[in-house]
N, C-alpha and C positions, 0 to 999 in steps of 0.2 A: 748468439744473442749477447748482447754488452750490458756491463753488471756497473751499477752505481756504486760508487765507493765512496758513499756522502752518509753518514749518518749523524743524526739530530737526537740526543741524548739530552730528556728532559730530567728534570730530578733525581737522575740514576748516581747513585755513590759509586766516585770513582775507588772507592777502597776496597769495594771488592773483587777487582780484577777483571771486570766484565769491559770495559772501556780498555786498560791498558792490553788485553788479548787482542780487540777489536784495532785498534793503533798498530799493533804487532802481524797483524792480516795484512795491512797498506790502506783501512782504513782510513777517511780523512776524518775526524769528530767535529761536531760544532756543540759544545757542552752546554747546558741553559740549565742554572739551579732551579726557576720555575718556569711555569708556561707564560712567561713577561716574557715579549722578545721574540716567540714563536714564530708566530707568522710572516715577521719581518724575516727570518731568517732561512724562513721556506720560500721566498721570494729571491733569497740568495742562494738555497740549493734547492731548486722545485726535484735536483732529482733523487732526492735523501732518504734515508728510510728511516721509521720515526721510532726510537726507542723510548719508551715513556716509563714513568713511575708515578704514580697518582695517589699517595695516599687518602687525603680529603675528601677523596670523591672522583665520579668518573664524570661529572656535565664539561670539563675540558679535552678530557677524550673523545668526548662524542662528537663534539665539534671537530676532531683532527678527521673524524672518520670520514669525514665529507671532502677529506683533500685526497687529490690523485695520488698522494704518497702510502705507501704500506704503513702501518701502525703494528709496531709491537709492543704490547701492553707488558707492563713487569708489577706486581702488587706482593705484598707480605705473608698476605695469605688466601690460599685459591675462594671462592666463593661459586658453588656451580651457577646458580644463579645470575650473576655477573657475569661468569665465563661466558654464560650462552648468549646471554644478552649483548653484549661486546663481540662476541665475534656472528653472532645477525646480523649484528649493523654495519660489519664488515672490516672489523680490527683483523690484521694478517695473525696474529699467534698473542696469545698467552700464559705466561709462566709468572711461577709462583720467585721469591728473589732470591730463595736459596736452592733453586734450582741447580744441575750441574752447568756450569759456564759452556762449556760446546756444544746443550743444546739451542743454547740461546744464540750461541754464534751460528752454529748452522741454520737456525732459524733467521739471522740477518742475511747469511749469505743467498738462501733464499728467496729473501722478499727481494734483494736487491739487483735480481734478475729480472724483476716485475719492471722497473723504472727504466728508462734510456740513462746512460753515462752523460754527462756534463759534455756539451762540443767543445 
């Protein structure tokens, strides 16, 4: 199976290593400070997998969750609540942002077997 190597990083702070590990995989990143720009840019990698950070709220998320792409959700702090809710509606993985970085990457690596590679 062929593994997308697109991922769409929305409001994730590149300062905490989580992006430049992901580059350091062969990662390609398409960085977007907020969800301005999104869907335009899912129309330039439909086959990306979507790293998100949402603090204001999740009605942005919920809309990602309707696209053929994996959604992994990143927030401050867990909420079980939210957790379940979010991942019924079919976000691939949620973690909290001070999570350990390799499980988040393993978690990319994973959704990104969901997608076909770019032809």
């Amino acid at each position: 199976m062929t593994r997308s190597k697109s991922v769409i990083a929305v409001g994730v702070d590149p300062g905490n290593g989580l992006l430049a590990a992901l580059r350091g995989h062969g990662y390609q990143l398409v960085e977007l400070p907020t969800f301005e720009g999104l869907f335009p840019a899912l129309k330039r990698h439909p086959e990306a997998v979507i790293l998100v950070y949402d603090p204001a709220g999740q009605s942005a998320i919920r809309q990602l969750l309707d696209t053929a792409s994996p959604v992994i959700v990143l927030v401050d702090r867990s909420d079980f609540d939210q957790y379940y809710e979010l991942m019924c509606a079919g976000a691939f993985d949620y973690f909290e942002l001070d999570t350990d970085l390799q499980w988040i990457e393993h978690s990319v690596r994973c959704a990104s077997v969901q997608v076909p590679a770019a032809a």
